[in-house]
C-alpha positions in Angstrom: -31.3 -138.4 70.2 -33.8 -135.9 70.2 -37.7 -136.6 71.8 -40.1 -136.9 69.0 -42.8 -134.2 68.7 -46.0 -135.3 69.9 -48.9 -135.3 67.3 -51.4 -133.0 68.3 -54.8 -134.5 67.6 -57.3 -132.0 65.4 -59.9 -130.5 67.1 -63.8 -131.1 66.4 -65.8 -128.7 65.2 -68.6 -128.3 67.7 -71.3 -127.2 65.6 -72.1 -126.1 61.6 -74.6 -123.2 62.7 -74.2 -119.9 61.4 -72.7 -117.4 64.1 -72.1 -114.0 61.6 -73.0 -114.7 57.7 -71.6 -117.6 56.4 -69.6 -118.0 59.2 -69.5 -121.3 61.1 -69.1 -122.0 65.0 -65.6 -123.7 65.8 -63.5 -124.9 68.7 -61.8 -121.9 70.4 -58.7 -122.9 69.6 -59.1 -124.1 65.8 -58.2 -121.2 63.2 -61.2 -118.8 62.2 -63.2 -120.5 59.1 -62.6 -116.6 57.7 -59.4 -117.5 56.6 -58.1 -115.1 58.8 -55.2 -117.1 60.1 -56.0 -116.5 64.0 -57.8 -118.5 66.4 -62.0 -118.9 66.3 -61.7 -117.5 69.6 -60.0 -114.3 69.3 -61.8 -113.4 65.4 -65.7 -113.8 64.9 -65.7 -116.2 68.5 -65.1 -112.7 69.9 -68.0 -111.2 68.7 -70.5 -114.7 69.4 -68.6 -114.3 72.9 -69.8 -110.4 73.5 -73.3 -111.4 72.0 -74.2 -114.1 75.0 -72.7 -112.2 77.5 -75.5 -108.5 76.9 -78.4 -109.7 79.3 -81.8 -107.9 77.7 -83.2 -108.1 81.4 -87.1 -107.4 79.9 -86.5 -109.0 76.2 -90.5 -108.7 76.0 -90.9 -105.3 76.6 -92.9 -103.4 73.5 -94.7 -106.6 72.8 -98.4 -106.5 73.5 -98.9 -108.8 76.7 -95.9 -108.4 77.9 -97.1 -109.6 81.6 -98.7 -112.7 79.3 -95.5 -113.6 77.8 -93.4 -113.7 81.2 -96.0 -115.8 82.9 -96.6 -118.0 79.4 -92.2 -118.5 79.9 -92.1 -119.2 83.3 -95.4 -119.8 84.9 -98.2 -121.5 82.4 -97.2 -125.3 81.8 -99.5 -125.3 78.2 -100.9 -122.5 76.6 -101.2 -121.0 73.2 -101.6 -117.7 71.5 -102.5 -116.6 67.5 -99.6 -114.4 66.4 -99.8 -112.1 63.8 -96.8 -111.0 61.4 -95.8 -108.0 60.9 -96.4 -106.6 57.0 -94.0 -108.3 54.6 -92.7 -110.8 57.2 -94.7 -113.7 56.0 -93.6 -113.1 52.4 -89.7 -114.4 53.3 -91.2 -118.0 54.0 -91.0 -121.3 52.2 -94.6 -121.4 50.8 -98.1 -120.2 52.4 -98.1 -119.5 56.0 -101.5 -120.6 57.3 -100.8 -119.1 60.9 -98.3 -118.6 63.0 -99.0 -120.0 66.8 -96.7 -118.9 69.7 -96.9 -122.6 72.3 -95.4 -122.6 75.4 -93.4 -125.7 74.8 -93.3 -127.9 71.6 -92.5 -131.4 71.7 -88.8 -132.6 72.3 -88.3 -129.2 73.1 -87.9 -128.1 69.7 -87.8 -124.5 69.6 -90.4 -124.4 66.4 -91.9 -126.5 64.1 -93.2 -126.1 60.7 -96.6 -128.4 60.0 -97.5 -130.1 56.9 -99.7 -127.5 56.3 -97.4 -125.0 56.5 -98.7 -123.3 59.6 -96.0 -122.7 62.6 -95.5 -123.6 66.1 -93.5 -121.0 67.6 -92.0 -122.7 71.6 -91.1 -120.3 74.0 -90.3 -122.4 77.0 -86.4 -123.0 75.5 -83.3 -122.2 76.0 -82.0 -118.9 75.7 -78.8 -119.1 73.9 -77.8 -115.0 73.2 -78.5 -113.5 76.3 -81.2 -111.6 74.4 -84.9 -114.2 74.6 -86.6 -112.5 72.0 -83.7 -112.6 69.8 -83.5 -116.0 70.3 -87.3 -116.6 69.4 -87.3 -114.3 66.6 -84.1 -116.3 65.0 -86.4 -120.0 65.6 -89.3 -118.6 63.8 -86.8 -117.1 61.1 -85.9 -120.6 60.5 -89.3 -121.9 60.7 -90.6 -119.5 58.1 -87.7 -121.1 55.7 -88.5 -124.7 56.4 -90.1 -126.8 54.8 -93.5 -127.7 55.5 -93.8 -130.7 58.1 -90.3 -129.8 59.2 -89.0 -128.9 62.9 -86.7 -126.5 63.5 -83.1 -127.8 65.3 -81.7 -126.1 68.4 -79.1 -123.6 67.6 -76.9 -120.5 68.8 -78.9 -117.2 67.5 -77.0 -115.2 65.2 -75.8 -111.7 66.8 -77.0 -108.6 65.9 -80.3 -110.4 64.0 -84.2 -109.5 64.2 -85.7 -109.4 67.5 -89.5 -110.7 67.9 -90.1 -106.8 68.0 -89.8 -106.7 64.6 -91.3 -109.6 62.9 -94.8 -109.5 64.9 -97.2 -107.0 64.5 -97.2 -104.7 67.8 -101.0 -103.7 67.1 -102.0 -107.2 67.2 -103.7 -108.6 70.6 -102.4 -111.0 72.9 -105.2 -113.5 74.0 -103.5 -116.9 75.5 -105.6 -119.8 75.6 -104.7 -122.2 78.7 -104.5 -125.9 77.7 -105.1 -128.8 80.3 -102.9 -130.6 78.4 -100.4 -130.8 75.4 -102.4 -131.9 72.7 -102.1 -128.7 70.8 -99.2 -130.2 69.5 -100.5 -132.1 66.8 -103.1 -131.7 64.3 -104.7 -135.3 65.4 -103.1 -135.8 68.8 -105.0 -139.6 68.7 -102.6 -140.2 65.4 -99.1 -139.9 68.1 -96.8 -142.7 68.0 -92.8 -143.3 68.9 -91.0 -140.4 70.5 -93.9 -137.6 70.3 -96.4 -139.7 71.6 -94.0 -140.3 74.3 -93.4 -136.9 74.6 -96.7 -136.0 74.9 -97.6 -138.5 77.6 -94.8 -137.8 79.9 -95.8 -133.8 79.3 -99.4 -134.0 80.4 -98.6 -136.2 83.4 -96.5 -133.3 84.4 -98.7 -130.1 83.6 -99.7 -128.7 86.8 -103.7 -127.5 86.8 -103.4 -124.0 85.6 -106.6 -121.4 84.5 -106.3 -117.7 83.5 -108.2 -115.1 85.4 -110.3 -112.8 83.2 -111.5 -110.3 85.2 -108.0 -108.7 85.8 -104.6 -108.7 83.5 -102.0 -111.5 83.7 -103.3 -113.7 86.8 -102.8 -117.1 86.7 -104.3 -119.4 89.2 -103.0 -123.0 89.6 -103.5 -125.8 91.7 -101.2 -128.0 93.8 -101.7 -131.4 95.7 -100.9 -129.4 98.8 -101.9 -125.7 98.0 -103.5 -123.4 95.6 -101.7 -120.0 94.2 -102.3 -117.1 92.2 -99.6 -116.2 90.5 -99.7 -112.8 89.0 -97.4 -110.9 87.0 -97.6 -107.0 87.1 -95.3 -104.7 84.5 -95.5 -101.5 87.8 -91.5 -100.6 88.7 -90.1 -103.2 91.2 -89.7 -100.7 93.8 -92.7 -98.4 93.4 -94.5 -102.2 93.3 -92.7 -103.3 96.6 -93.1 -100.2 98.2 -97.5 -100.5 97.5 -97.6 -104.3 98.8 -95.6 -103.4 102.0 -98.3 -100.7 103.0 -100.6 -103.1 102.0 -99.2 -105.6 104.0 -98.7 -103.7 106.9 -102.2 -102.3 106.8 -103.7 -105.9 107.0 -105.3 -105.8 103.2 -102.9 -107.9 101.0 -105.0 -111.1 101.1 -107.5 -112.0 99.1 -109.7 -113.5 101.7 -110.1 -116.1 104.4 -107.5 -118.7 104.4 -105.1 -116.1 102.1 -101.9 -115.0 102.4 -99.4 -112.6 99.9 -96.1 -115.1 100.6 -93.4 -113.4 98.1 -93.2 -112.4 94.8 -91.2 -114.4 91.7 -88.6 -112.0 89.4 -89.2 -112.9 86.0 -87.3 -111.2 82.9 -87.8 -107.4 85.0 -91.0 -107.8 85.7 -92.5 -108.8 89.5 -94.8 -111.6 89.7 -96.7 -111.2 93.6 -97.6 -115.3 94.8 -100.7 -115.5 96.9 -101.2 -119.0 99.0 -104.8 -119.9 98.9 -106.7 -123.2 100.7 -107.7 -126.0 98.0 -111.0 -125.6 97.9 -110.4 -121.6 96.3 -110.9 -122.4 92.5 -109.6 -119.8 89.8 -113.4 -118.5 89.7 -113.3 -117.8 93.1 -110.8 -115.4 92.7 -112.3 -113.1 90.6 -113.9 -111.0 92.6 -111.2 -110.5 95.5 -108.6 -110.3 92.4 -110.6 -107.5 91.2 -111.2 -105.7 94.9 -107.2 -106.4 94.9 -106.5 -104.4 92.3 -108.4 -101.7 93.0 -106.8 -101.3 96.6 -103.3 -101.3 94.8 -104.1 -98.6 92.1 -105.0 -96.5 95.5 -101.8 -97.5 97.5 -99.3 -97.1 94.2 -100.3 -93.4 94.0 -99.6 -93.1 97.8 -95.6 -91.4 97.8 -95.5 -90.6 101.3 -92.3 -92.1 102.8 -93.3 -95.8 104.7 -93.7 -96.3 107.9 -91.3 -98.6 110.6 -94.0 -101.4 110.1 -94.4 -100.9 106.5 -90.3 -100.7 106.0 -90.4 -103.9 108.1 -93.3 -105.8 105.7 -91.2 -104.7 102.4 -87.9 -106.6 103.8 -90.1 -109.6 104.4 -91.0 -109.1 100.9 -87.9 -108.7 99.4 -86.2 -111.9 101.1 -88.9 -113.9 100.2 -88.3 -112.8 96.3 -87.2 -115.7 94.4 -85.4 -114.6 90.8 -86.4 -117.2 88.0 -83.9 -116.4 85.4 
């Protein structure tokens, strides 16, 4: 007598978000909802597949503040910043659009939320889900335009081949973050909080390291440790030509930014170079205007220097470069 056949048990569907169209995501192996007869996997799972795998290594680039909106991803713990919409953009949304506000992370990380108002809260601390970050914002504030008012906007996997943040924000618009000491920003009457947001909320500011923006140079960040402070400052100049100017500076003895100061490495943050200065506690973010400033006057100088370096100064950028930490 023959073995029975073994049942096979049907597979889940792992999510109902749109991956092309109308077209839902699957298990690999189920058949393609597109009634194509073949496996999710090798039909439109192909294509969802190819999208995550293109890396846009600077997904801000051609945004104003570009600098801003690295260090505002990986650098600021709370922050905000008035966005403006490109023309006709706000006129695909559910109802009036009071403003649109980009924060750097939204409660129970949801990657946007629509108020009762109808205003939006546009989180850019999440997680990147195409490969492409500004494709990924641009499809969460998509969905927040279409949501109803008092609504947040659910995690999901970005549609390929949609908008980019490029082309829903106005690109003549400034870029003036405001630095938060704490996450209150998230609600219209933070003191009104209760169950899981209030949570939320309480666990997020216990957490938020001290953080200020400098204002007398671009995209400097100073914040403050229970060890150490830094000054964290992200610069849009070409890695190498960047490198290259803090090794002579280096080398020369003028990288600091005073007593007590040191250049220690430099972060790598969606193709831009963020250079980390150590500086002693007692060095607040207003004390570091001036040397900033002086700073960046001494770079401009060295960056238009193109003779080749020197032993010492070839020896300064290695340092550099093995102290270089890559955050995504």
């Amino acid at each position: 007598m023959g073995k029975k056949a073994a049942k096979k048990a049907p597979q889940r569907s792992q999510s109902t978000t749109a991956v092309t169209g109308e077209i839902p995501v699957v298990g690999a192996r189920e058949n393609c909802p597109c009634g194509s007869g073949r496996r999710y996997k090798a039909c439109h799972g192909r294509e969802a597949s190819h999208a995550v795998q293109e890396l846009v290594h600077r997904p801000f680039e051609g945004l104003p503040g570009e600098a801003d909106w690295v260090a505002l991803r990986e650098l600021v713990p709370a922050a905000t910043v008035p966005l403006t919409l490109a023309t006709g953009v706000a006129e695909t949304a559910t109802g009036e659009v009071p403003s649109v506000t980009l924060a750097t992370v939204l409660p129970l990380a949801w990657p946007a939320l629509r108020r009762q108002d109808g205003s939006i809260l546009l989180g850019l601390q999440t997680q990147s889900s195409s490969g492409d970050l500004s494709r990924d914002l641009a499809d969460a504030l998509e969905l927040a335009l279409a949501a109803e008012p008092g609504s947040p906007v659910p995690a999901r996997r970005t549609v390929p081949g949609g908008r980019r943040l490029q082309d829903l924000l106005d690109l003549q618009a400034e870029f003036a973050p405001a630095v938060h000491t704490g996450f209150e920003f998230w609600l219209e009457d933070a003191e009104t909080a209760t169950g899981e947001v209030a949570a939320s909320l309480e666990r997020a500011n216990a957490s938020a390291i001290p953080t200020e923006k400098l204002s007398g140079v671009d995209s400097a960040y100073w914040c403050g440790t229970p060890d150490k402070n830094h000054l964290r400052w992200v610069m849009t100049v070409p890695e190498e030509q960047l490198l290259d100017a803090l090794a002579r500076l280096t080398a020369a003895d003028r990288s600091s930014l005073g007593p007590d100061t040191r250049l220690v490495g430099s972060f790598r943050a969606h193709g831009l170079t963020v250079p980390v200065w150590d500086l002693p506690l007692a060095m607040t973010a207003a004390d570091c205007e001036k040397p900033a400033a002086e700073f960046a006057e001494r770079l401009a100088e060295t960056l238009a220097d193109e003779r080749p370096l020197t032993a010492e100064e070839r020896r300064a950028r290695a340092n550099l470069v093995n102290r270089q930490v890559t955050l995504n």
